[in-house]
C-alpha positions in Angstrom: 40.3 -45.2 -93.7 43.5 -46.5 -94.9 42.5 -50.4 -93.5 38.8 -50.0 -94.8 40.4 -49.5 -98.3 43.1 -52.2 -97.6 40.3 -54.3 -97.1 38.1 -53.4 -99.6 40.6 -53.6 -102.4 41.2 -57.7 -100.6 37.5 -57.9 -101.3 37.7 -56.7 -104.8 40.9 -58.7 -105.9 39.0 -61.8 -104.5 35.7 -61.0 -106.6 37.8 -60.6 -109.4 40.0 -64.0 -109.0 37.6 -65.9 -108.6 34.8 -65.1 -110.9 37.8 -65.1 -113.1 38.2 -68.9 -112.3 34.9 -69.8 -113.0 35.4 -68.2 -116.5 38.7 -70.1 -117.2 38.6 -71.1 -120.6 40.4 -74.4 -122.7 44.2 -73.8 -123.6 42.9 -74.1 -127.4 40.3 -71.3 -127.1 43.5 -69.1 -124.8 45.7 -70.1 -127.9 43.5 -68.5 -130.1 43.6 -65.1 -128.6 40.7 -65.7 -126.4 40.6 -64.3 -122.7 40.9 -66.6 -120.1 40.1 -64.3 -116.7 43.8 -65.5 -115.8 46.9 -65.3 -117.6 44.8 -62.9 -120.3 42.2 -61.1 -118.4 38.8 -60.4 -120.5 38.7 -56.5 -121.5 36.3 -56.0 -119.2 37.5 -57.3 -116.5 40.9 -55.5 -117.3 39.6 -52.3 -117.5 37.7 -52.3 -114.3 40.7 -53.4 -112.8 42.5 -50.1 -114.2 39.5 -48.1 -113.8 37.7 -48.3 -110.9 39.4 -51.3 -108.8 42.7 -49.2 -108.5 40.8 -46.0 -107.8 38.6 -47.8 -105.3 41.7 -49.0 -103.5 43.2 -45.8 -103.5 40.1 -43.9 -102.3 39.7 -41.4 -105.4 36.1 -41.6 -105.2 36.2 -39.2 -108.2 38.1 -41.4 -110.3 35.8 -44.2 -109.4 32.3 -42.0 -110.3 33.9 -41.1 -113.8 35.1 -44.9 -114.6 31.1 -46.0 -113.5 29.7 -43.4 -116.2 32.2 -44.9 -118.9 31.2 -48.4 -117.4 27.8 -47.4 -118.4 28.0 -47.9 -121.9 29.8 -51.7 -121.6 26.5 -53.6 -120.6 25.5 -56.7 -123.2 22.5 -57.5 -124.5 19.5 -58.3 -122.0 21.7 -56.0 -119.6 18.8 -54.2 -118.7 20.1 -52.7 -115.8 23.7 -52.4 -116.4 23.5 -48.4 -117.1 21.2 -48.0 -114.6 23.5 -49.6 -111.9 26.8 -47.7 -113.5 24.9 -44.5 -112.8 24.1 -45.6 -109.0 27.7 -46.6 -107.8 29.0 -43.1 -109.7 26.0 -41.2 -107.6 27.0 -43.1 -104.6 31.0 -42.5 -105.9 30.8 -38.4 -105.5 28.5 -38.4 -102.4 31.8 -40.3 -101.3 29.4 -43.4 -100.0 32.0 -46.3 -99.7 29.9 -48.6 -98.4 27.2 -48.2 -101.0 29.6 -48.4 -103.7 30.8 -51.5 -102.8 27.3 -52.6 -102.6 26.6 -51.3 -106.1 29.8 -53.3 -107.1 28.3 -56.7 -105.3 24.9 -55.9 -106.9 26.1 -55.9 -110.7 28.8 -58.8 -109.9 26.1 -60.8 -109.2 23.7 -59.7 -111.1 25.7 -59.9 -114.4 28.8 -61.8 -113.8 27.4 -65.1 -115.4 26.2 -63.9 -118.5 30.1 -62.5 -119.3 31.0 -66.1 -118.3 28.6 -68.0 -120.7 29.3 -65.7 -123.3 32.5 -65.7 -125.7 31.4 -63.0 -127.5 30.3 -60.7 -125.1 34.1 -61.7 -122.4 36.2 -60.9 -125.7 34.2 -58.0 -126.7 36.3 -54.8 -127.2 35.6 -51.9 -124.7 34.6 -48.7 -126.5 
């Protein structure tokens, strides 16, 4: 159990880095107080990382089902499915379904990751 979360945690620091690096944005617009996904990770992408990566790692499934029903309520505009998918991965959280969480994970990576990149707004947007 300890290697599956090992691993799983290499997974999620590799999602993270490099959808960071596709979001890297010019010195001037990290000068202005702008995220860059690098040096000054995006609030979103710092709270997960506090929320539900570090739980995930860790194996608090509990932890990880109560960040996903926060999570919820971060989605952007035309994020049809954002809440929807929160909900899943915290259902799939308390059944204690690791695999199925880290599908849900995958699933709203890819399904939403490049509108946070082409959007300013939405990256620097302030968690609620």
């Amino acid at each position: 159990m300890v290697r599956m979360q090992k691993v799983w945690l290499a997974i999620l620091v590799a999602a993270v880095a490099g959808g960071a690096g596709v979001a890297a944005l010019p010195s001037a617009a990290i000068a202005a107080g702008k995220c860059d996904g690098k040096a000054k990770p995006c609030p979103l992408q710092q709270w997960m990382r506090d929320n539900a990566g570090t739980h995930m790692a860790s194996g608090n499934f509990s932890a990880v089902a109560n960040a996903m029903e926060k999570a919820g309520k971060f989605g952007g505009p035309n994020m049809t499915d954002w809440a929807k998918m929160a909900k899943k991965t915290a259902d799939d959280a308390r059944a204690n379904k690791t695999d199925d969480v880290k599908a849900d994970c995958k699933a709203c990576h890819d399904a939403y990751k490049a509108a946070y990149i082409n959007n300013e707004a939405l990256r620097n947007k302030p968690l609620p």
